[in-house]
N, C-alpha and C positions, 0 to 999 in steps of 0.2 A: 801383134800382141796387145793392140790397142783394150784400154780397161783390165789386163793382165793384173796378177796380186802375184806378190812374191813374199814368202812367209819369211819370219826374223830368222830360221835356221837357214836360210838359201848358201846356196852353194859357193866356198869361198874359192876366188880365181876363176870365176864363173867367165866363161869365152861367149862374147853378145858382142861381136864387132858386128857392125852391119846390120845391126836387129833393129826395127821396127819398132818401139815403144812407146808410137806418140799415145799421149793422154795414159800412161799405164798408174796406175795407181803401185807404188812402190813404198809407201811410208813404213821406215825401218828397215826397209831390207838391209843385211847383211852382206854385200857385195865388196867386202875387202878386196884386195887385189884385180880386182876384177878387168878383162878387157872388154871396153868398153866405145872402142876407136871407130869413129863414122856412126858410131848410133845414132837414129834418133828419135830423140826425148825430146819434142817440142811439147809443151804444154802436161809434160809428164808431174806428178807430186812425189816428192824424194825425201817429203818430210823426216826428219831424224834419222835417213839411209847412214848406216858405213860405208863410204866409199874411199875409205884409208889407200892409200899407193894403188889406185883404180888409174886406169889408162885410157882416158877421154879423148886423147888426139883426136882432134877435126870434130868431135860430136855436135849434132844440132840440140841443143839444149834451150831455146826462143821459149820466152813467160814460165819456165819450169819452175816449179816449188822446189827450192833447195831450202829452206830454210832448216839450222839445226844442223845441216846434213857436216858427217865429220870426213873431209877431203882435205887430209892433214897429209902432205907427201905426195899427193894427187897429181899427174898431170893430164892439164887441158887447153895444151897447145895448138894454139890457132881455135879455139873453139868456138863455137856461138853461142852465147848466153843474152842477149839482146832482151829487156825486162821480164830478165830472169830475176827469182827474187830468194838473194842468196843471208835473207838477218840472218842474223847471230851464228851465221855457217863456220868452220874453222878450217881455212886455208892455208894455215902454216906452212912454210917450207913450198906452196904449192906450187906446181910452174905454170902459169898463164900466159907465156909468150904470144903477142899476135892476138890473143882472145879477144872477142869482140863481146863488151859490156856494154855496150850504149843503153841507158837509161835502165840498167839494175840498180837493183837495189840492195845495198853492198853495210845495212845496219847494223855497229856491234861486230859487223864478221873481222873476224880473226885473220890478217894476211902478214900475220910478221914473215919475216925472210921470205916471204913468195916473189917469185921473179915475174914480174908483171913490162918487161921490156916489149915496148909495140903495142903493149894493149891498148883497145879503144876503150875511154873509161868518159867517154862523151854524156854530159846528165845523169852522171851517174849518183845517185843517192846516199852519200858511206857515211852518215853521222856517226862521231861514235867506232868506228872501223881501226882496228889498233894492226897497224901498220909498221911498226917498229924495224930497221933493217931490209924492208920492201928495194927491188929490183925495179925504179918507173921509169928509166931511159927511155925516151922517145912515147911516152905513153900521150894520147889526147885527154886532158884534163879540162878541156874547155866544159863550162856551166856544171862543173862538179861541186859537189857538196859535200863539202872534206870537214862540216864545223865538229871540232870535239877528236876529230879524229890526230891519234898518235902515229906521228909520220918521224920519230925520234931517228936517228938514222938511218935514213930512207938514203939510197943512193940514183939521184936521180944527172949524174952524170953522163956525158958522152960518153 
């Protein structure tokens, strides 16, 4: 489905494990709930997507445009986001266990209470990133750029 368009009324709970989407042009789409486990979205644009309680397990998501994209409840455990570039995205609540961020760019986005244990957040970009109650047990923090960023009860315990 490479260069694919998916229109703002798309299909909610929409079943795409396993699909093919690299480079798909997706801006807005509507994919609430959506299963979305093993996709992949490398290089895909998800500008301003709904991807509300979507089910990313394992997806290759590598340089994708998230930005804006609302993935509040979302999980994308274990996933690949590797200079994915998620500003201003809102990741509330989201689970990122294991997710591999290295060198995203994490501006403004929104990760309060997101469980972020394991992730690799190596060079990651997050100025600005309000983090309030975040999950970082064991996360890689090295060369990250946390300035400005709201880590107010962040539990980054064993």
């Amino acid at each position: 489905m490479s260069g694919s368009r998916a229109s703002r009324q798309g299909a909610p709970r929409a079943e795409l494990s396993k699909t093919n989407l690299r480079e798909a042009y997706l801006q807005g789409a509507q994919l609430r709930g959506a299963n979305l486990q093993k996709s992949e979205l490398q290089n895909a644009d998800l500008f301003l997507a709904d991807l509300r309680s979507a089910d990313m397990l394992e997806a290759m998501l590598q340089k994708a445009v998230l930005k804006r994209v609302k993935l509040k409840e979302g999980s994308l455990i274990s996933a690949r986001l590797e200079e994915a570039d998620l500003t201003e995205a809102d990741l509330e609540g989201a689970d990122l266990r294991e997710a591999d961020l290295r060198e995203a760019t994490l501006e403004g986005t929104i990760l309060t209470r997101a469980n972020l244990r394991g992730a690799n957040l190596f060079m990651v970009e997050a100025t600005g990133a309000q983090m309030q109650h975040a999950q970082l047990q064991g996360c890689d923090l090295k060369g990250a750029n946390l300035e400005e960023a709201d880590l107010q009860g962040k539990d980054a315990g064993r």
